[in-house]
Short mmCIF file of the C-alpha atoms (twelve columns), coordinates in Angstrom:
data_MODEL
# 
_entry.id   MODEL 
# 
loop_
_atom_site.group_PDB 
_atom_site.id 
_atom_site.type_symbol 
_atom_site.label_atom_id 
_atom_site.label_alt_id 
_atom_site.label_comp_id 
_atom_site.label_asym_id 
_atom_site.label_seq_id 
_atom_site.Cartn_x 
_atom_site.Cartn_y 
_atom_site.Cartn_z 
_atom_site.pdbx_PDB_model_num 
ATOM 1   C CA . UNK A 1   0.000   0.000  0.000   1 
ATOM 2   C CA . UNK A 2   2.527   2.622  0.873   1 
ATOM 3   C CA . UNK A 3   4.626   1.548  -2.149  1 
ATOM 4   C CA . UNK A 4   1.855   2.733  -4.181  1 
ATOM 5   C CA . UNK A 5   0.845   5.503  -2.365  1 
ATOM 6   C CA . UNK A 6   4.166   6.517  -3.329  1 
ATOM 7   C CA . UNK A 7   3.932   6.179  -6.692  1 
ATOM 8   C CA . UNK A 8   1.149   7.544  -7.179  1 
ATOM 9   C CA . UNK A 9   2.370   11.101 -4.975  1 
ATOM 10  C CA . UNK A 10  5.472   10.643 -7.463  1 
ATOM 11  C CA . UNK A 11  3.296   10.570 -10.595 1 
ATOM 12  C CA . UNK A 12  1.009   13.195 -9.347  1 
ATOM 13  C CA . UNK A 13  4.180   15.751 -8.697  1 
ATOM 14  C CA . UNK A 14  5.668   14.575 -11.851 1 
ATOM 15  C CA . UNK A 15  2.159   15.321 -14.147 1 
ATOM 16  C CA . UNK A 16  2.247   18.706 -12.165 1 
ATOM 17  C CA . UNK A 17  5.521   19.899 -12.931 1 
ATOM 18  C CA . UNK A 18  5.270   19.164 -16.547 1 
ATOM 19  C CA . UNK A 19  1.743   21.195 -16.414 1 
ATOM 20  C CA . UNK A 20  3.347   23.752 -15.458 1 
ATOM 21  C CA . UNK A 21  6.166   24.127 -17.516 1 
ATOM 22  C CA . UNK A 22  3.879   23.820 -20.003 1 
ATOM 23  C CA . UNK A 23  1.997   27.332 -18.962 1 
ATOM 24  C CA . UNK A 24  5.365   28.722 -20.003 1 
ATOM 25  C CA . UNK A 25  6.481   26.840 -23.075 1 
ATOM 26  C CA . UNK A 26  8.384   27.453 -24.370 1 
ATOM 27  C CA . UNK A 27  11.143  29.199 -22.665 1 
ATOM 28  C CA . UNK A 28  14.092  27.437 -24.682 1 
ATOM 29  C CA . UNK A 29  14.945  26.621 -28.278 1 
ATOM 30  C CA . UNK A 30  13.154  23.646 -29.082 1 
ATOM 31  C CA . UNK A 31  14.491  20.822 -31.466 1 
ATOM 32  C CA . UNK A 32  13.029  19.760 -34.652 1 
ATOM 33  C CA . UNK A 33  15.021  16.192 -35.917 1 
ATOM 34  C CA . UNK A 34  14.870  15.633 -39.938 1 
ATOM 35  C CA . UNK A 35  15.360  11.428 -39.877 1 
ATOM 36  C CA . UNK A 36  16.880  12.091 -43.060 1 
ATOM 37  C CA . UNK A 37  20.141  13.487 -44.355 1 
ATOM 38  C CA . UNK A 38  20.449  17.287 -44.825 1 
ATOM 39  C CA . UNK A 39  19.335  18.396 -48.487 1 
ATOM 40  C CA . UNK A 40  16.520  16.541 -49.197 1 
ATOM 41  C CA . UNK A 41  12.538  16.914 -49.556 1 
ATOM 42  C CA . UNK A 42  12.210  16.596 -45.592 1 
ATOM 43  C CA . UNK A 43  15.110  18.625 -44.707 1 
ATOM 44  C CA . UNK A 44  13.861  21.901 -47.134 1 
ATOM 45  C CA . UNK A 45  9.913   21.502 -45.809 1 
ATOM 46  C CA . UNK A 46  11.150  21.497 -42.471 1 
ATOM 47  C CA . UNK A 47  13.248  24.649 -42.588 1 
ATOM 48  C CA . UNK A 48  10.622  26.315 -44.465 1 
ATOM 49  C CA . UNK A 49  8.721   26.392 -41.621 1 
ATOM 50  C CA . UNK A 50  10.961  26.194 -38.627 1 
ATOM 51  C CA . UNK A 51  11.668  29.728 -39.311 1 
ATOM 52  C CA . UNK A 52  7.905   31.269 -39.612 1 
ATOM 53  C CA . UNK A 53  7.317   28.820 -36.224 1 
ATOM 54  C CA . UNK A 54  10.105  30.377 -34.210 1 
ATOM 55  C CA . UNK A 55  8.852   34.180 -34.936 1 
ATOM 56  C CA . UNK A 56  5.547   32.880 -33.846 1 
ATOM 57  C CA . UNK A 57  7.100   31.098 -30.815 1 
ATOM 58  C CA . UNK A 58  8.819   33.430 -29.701 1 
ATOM 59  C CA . UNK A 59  11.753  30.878 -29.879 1 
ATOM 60  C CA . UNK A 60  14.230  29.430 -32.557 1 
ATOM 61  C CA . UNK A 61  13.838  26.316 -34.011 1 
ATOM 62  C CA . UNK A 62  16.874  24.053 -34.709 1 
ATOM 63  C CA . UNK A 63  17.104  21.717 -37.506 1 
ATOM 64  C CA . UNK A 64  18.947  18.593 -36.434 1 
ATOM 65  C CA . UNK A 65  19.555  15.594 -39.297 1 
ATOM 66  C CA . UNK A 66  19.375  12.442 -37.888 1 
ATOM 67  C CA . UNK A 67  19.696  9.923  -40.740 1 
ATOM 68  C CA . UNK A 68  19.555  5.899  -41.064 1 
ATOM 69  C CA . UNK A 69  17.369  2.735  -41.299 1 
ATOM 70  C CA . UNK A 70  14.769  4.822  -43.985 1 
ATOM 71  C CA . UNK A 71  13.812  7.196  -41.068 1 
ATOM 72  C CA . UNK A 72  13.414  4.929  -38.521 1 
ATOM 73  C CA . UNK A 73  15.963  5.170  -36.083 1 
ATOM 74  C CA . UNK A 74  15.188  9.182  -35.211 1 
ATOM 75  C CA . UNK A 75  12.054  8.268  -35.188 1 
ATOM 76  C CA . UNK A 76  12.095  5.762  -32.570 1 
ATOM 77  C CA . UNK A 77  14.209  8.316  -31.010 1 
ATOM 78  C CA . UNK A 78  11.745  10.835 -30.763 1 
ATOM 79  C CA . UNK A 79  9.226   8.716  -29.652 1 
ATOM 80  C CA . UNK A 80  10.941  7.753  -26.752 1 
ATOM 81  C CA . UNK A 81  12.122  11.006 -26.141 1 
ATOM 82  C CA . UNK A 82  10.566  13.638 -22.848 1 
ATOM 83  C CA . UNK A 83  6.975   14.724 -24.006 1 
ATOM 84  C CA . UNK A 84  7.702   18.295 -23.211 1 
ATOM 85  C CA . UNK A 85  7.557   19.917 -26.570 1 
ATOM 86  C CA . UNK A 86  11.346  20.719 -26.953 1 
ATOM 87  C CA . UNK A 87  12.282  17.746 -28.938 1 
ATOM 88  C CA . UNK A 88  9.547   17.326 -32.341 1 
ATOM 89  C CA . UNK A 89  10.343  15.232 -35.572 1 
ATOM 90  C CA . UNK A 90  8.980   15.918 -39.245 1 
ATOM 91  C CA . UNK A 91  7.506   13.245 -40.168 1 
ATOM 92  C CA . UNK A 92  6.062   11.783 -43.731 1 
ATOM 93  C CA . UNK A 93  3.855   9.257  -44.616 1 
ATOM 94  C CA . UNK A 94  6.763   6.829  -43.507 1 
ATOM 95  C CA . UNK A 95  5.828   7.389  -40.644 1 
ATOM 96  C CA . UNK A 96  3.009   5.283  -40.740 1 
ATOM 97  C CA . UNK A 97  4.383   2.818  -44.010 1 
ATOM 98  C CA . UNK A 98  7.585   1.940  -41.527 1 
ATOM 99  C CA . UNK A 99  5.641   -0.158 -39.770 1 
ATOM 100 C CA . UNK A 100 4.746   -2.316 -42.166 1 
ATOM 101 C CA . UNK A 101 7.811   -2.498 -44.199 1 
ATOM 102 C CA . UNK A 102 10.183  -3.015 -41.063 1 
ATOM 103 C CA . UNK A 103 10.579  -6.640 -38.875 1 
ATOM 104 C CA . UNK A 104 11.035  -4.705 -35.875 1 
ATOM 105 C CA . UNK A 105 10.515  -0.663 -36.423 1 
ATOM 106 C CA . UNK A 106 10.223  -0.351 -32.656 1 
ATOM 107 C CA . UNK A 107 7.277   2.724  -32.397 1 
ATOM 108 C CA . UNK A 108 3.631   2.483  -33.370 1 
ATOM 109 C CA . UNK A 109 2.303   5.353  -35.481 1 
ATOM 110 C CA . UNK A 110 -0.895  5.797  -33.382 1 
ATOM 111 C CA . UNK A 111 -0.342  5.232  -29.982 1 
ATOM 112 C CA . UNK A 112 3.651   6.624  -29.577 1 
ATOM 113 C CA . UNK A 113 3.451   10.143 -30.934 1 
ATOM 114 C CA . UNK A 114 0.636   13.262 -30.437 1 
ATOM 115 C CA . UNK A 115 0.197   14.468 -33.455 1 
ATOM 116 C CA . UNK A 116 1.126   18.277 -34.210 1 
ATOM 117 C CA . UNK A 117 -0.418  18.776 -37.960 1 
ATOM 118 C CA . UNK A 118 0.058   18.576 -41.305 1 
ATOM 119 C CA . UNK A 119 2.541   20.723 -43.017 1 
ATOM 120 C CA . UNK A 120 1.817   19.944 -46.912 1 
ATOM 121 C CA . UNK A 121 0.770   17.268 -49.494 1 
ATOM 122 C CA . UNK A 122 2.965   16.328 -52.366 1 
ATOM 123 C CA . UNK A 123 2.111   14.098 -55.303 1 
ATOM 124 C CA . UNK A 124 4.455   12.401 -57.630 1 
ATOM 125 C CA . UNK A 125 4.583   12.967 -61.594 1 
ATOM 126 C CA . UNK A 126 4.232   10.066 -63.820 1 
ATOM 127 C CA . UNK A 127 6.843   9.627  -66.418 1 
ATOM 128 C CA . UNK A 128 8.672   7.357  -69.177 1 
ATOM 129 C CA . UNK A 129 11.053  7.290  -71.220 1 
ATOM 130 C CA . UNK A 130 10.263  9.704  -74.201 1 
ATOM 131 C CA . UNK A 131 11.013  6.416  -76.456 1 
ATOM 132 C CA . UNK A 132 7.906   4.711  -74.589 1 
ATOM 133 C CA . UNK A 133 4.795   4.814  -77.698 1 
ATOM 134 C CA . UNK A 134 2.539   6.334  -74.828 1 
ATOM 135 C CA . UNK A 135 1.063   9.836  -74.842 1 
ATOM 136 C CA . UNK A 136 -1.730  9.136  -71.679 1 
ATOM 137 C CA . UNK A 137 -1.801  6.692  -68.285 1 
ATOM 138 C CA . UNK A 138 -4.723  5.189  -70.642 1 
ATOM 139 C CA . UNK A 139 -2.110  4.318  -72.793 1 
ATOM 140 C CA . UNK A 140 0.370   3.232  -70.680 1 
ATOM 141 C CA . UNK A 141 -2.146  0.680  -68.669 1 
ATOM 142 C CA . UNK A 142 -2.867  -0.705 -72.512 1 
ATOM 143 C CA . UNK A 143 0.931   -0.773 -73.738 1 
ATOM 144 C CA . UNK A 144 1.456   -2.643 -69.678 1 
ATOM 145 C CA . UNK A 145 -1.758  -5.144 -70.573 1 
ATOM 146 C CA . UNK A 146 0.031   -5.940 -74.252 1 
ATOM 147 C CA . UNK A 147 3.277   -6.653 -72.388 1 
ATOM 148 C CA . UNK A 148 3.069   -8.669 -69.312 1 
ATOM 149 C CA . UNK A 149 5.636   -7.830 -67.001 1 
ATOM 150 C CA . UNK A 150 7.927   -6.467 -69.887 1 
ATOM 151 C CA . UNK A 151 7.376   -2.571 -68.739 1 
ATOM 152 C CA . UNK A 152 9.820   -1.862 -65.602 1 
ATOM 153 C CA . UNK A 153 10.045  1.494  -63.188 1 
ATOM 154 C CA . UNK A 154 12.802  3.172  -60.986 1 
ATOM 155 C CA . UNK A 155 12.042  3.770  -57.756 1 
ATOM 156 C CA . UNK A 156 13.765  5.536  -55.170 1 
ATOM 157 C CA . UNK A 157 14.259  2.461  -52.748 1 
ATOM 158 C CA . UNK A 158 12.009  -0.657 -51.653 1 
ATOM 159 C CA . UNK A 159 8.912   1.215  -49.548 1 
ATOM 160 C CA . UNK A 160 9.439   4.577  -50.461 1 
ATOM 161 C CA . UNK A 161 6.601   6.712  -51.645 1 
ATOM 162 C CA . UNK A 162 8.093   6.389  -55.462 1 
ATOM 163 C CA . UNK A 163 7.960   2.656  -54.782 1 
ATOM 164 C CA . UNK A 164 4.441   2.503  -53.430 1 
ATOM 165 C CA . UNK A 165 2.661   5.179  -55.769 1 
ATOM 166 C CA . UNK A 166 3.931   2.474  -58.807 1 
ATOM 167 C CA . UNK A 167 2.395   -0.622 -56.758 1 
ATOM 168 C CA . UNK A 168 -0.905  1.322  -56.126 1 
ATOM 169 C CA . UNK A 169 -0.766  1.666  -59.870 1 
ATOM 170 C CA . UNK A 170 0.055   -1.411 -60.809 1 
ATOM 171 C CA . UNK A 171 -2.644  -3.120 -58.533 1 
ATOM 172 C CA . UNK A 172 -5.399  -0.780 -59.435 1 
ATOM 173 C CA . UNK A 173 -4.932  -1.596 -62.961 1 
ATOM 174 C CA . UNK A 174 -4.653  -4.590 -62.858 1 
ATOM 175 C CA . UNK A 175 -1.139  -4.928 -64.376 1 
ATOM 176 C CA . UNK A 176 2.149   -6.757 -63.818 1 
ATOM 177 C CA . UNK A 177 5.354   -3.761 -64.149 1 
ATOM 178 C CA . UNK A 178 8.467   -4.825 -62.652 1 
ATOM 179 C CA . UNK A 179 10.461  -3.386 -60.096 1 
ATOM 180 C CA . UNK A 180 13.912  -1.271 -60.455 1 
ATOM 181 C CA . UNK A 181 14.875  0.160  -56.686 1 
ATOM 182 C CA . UNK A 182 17.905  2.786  -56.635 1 
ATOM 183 C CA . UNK A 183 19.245  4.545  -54.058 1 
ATOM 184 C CA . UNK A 184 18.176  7.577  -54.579 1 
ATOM 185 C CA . UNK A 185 16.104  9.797  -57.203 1 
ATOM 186 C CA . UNK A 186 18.945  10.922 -58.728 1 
ATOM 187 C CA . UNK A 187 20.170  7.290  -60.043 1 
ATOM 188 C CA . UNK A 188 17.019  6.492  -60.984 1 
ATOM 189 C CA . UNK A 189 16.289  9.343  -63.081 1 
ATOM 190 C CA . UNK A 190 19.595  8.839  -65.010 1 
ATOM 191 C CA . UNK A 191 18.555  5.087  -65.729 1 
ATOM 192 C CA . UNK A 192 14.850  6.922  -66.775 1 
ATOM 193 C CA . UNK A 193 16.576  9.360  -68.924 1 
ATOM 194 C CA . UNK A 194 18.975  6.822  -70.580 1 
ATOM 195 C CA . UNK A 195 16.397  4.686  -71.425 1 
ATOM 196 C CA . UNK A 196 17.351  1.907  -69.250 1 
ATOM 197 C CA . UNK A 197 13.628  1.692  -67.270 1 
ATOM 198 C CA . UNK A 198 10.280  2.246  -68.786 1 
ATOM 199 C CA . UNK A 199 9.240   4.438  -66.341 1 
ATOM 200 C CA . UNK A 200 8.759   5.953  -62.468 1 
ATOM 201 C CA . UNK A 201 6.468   8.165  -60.219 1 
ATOM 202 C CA . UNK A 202 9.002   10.742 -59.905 1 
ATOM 203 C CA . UNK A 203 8.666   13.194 -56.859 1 
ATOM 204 C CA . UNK A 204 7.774   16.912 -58.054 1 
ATOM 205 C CA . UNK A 205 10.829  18.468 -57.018 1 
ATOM 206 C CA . UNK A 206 13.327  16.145 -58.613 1 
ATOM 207 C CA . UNK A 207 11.611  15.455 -61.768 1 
ATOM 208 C CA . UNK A 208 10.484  19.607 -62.115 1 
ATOM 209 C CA . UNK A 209 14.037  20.134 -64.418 1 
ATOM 210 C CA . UNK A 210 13.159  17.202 -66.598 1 
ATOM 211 C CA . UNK A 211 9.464   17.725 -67.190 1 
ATOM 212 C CA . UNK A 212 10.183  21.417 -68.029 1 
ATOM 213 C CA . UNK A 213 12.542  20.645 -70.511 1 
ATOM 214 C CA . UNK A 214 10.766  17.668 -72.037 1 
ATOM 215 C CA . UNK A 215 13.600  16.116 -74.199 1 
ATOM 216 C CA . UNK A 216 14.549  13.242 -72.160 1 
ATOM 217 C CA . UNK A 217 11.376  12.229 -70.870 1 
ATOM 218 C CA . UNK A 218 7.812   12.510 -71.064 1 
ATOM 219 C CA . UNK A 219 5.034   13.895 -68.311 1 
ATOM 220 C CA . UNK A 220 1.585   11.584 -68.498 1 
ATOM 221 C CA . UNK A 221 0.054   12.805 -65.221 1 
ATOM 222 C CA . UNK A 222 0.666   13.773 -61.048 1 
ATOM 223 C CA . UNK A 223 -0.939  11.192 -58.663 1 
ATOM 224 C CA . UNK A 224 -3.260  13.472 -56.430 1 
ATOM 225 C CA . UNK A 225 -6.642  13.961 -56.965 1 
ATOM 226 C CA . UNK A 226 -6.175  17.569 -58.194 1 
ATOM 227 C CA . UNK A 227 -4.238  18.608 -60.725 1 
ATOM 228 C CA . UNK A 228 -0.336  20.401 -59.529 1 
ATOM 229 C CA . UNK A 229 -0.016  24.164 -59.394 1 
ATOM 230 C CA . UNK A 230 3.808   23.333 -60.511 1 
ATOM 231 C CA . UNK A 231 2.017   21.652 -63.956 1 
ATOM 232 C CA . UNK A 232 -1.080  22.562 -64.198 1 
ATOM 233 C CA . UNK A 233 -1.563  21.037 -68.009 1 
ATOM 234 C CA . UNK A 234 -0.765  17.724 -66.413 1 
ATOM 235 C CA . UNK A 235 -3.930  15.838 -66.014 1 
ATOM 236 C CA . UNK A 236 -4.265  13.901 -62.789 1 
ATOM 237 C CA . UNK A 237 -3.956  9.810  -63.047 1 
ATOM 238 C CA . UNK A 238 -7.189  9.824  -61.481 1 
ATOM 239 C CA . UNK A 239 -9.201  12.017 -64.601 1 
ATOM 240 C CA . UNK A 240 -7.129  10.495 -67.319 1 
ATOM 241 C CA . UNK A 241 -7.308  6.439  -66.909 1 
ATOM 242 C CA . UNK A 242 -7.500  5.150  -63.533 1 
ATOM 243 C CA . UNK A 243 -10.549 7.014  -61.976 1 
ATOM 244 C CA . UNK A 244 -10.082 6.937  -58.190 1 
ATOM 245 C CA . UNK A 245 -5.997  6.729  -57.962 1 
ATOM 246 C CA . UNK A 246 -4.457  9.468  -55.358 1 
ATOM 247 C CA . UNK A 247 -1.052  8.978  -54.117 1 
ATOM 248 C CA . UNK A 248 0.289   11.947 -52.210 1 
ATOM 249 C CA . UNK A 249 3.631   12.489 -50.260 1 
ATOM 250 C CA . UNK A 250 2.241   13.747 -46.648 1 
ATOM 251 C CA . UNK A 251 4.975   16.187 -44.346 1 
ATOM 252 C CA . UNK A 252 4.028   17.163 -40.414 1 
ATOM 253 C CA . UNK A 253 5.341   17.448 -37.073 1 
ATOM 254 C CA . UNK A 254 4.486   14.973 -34.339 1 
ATOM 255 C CA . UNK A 255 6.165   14.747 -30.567 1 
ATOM 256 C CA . UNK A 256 6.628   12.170 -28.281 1 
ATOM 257 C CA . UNK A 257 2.949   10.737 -26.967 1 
ATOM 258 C CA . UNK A 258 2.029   12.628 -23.885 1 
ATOM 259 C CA . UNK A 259 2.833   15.866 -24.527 1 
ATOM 260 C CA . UNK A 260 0.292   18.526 -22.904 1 
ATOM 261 C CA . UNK A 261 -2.334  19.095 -25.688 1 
ATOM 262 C CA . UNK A 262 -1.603  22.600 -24.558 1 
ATOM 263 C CA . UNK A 263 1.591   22.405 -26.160 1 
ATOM 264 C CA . UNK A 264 0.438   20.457 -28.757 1 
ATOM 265 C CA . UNK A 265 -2.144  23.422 -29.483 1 
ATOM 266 C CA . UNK A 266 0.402   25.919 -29.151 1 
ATOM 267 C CA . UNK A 267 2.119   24.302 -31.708 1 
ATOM 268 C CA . UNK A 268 -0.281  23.638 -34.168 1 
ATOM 269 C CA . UNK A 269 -1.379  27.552 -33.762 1 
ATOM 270 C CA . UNK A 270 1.876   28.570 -34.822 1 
ATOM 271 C CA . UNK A 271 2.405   26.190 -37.283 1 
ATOM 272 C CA . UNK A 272 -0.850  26.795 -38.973 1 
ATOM 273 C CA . UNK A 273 0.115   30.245 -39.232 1 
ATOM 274 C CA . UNK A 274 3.075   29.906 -40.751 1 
ATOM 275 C CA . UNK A 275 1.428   27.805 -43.336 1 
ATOM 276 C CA . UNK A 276 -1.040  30.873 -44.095 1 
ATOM 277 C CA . UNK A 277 2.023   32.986 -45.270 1 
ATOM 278 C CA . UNK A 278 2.036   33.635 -48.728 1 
ATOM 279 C CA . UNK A 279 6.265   33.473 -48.218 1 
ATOM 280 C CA . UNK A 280 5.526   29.817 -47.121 1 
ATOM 281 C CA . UNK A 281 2.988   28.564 -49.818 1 
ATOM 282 C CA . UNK A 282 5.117   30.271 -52.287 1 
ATOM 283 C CA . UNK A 283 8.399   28.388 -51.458 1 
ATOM 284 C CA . UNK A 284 6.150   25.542 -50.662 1 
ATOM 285 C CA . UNK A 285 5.270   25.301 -54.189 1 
ATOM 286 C CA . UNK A 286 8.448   25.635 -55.217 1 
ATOM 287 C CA . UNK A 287 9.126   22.137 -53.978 1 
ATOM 288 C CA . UNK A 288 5.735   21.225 -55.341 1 
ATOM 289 C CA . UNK A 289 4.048   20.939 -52.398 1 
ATOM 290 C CA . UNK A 290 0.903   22.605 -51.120 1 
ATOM 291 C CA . UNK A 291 0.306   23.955 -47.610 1 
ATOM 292 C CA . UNK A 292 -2.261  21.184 -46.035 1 
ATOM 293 C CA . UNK A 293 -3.647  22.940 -42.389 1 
ATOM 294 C CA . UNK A 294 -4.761  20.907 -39.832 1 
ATOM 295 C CA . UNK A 295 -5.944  20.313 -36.634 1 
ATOM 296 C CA . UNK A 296 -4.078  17.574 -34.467 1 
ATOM 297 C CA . UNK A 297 -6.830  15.578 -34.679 1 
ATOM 298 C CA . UNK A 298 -7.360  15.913 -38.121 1 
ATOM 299 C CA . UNK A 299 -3.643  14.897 -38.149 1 
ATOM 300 C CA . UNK A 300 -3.859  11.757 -36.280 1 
ATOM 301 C CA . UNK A 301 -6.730  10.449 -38.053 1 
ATOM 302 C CA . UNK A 302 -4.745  10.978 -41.464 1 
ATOM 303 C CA . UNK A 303 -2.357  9.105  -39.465 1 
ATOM 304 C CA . UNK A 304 -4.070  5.958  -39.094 1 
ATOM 305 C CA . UNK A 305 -5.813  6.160  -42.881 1 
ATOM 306 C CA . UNK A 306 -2.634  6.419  -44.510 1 
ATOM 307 C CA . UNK A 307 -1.348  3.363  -42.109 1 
ATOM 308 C CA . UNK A 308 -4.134  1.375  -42.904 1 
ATOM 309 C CA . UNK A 309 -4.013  2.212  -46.731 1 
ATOM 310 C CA . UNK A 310 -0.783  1.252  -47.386 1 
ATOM 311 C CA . UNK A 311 -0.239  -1.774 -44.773 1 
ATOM 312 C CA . UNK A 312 -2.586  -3.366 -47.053 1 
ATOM 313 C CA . UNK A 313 -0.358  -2.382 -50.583 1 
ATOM 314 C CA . UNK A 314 2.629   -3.941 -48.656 1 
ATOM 315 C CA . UNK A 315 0.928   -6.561 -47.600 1 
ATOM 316 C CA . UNK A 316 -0.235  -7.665 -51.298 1 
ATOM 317 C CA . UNK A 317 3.444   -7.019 -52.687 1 
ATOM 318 C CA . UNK A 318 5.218   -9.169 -50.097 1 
ATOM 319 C CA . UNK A 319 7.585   -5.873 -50.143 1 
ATOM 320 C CA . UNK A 320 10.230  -6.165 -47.087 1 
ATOM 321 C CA . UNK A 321 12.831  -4.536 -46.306 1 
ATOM 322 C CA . UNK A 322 15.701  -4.963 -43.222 1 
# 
């Protein structure tokens, strides 16, 4: 009995200290961690806005790259991190694909982080080769149908968005492509360009110089359900031969589970507004992504769709990856 008394004086204290550190918060520079290397699509959404947060905050916001295991070891990291609001991650739909794809990814999606918001929504671009006789997805799906497992595509790595945007495909229309992983969009899009692959789901911001300039390779349609303000003559997969396809790229900010939801609304407050600056759409779209505003519970419900949509593509691939 007094052993649990004691506990639960020590657990009362502790909930009461962190409530009221949280009245103040914050009163230090908090930490967002980018599980990816510096450079990339996560690391340039995440300092877009990190800065517009800290003037809103009233604090700075530093960007600390934490690379390895396809996002999952900063991840777990954060998760297990103090729920205090000084330590957040950016987080994509990986966040709740790792799962899936991973033996042993060590955090659950829904139950080990509180959810901050969404930042933006990104879809891919489909392309091929400019050799490929294919002017339309309509006429890619037939060209796939007339050749059986002949057709290949790049991706950027087993499980990454690339990856599962071109198994979505493939199982919605009921075709067999083969699979071409690099490491990297870079490598892939050289194998793309020189003809070695038949095609890939490129990401907006790497395929942008290549779809602009048209010589190499050829731009059939982006994989949301509205058409991209970065192409807007692109049609969308969904309007031009596979009516119901969306595959979008998701970015937000989630901390450790536990957090005070007053932190968690102070947060999303200052992240929303940074997300209604025309500086921050602007350069948003540069990356061809669009500002997505949400509450955290909006968040954690997209959350646990996106988990439950593609657990169920990985499952049907048999895709693994260590």
């Amino acid at each position: 009995m007094k052993a649990a008394f004691r506990f639960i004086v020590a657990a009362a204290l502790a909930f009461g200290a962190l409530a009221a550190r949280a009245a103040d918060y914050p009163t230090r520079p908090i930490t967002l961690v980018v599980p990816y290397a510096a450079g990339g699509g996560n690391d340039v959404i995440a300092r877009i806005v990190a800065e517009k947060m800290s003037a809103n905050l009233g604090q700075s916001i530093v960007i600390e790259n934490r690379g390895g295991a396809g996002g999952t070891i900063a991840t777990r990291q954060v998760a297990k991190s103090e729920p205090d609001g000084y330590t957040l991650l950016i987080a994509t739909s990986s966040l709740a694909i790792n799962p899936s794809l991973y033996a042993n990814v060590g955090y659950d999606p829904r139950k080990d982080f509180s959810p901050i918001g969404l930042i933006a929504s990104s879809a891919n671009v489909v392309l091929v080769n400019n050799v490929v006789p294919v002017r339309s997805v309509a006429e890619l799906i037939a060209l796939a149908k007339q050749k059986p497992g002949e057709l290949t595509f790049a991706s950027t790595g087993t499980g990454s968005s690339v990856h599962l945007a071109a198994e979505l495909f493939a199982g919605m229309a009921g075709i067999k492509i083969n699979h071409v992983p690099y490491k990297g969009s870079g490598p892939a899009l050289n194998d793309l360009v020189g003809g070695h692959v038949t095609m890939m789901f490129g990401t907006m911001a790497s395929s942008a110089g290549l779809v602009k300039d048209g010589a190499k390779v050829r731009a059939l349609a982006v994989t949301g359900l509205r058409r991209s303000a970065l192409f807007p003559e692109l049609p969308t997969v969904a309007e031009s031969g596979l009516p119901g396809y969306e595959s979008v790229l998701h970015y937000g900010i989630v901390a450790a589970a536990g957090t005070p939801r007053s932190i968690v609304d102070r947060l999303n407050a200052a992240l929303n507004t940074a997300l209604a600056s025309d500086d921050v759409k602007q350069r948003l779209a540069v990356e061809g992504a669009e500002a997505l505003p949400t509450s955290p519970d909006e968040y954690a419900a997209d959350i646990a769709a996106e988990e439950t949509k593609w657990s169920e593509i990985i499952r049907r691939s048999g895709m693994k990856t260590e």
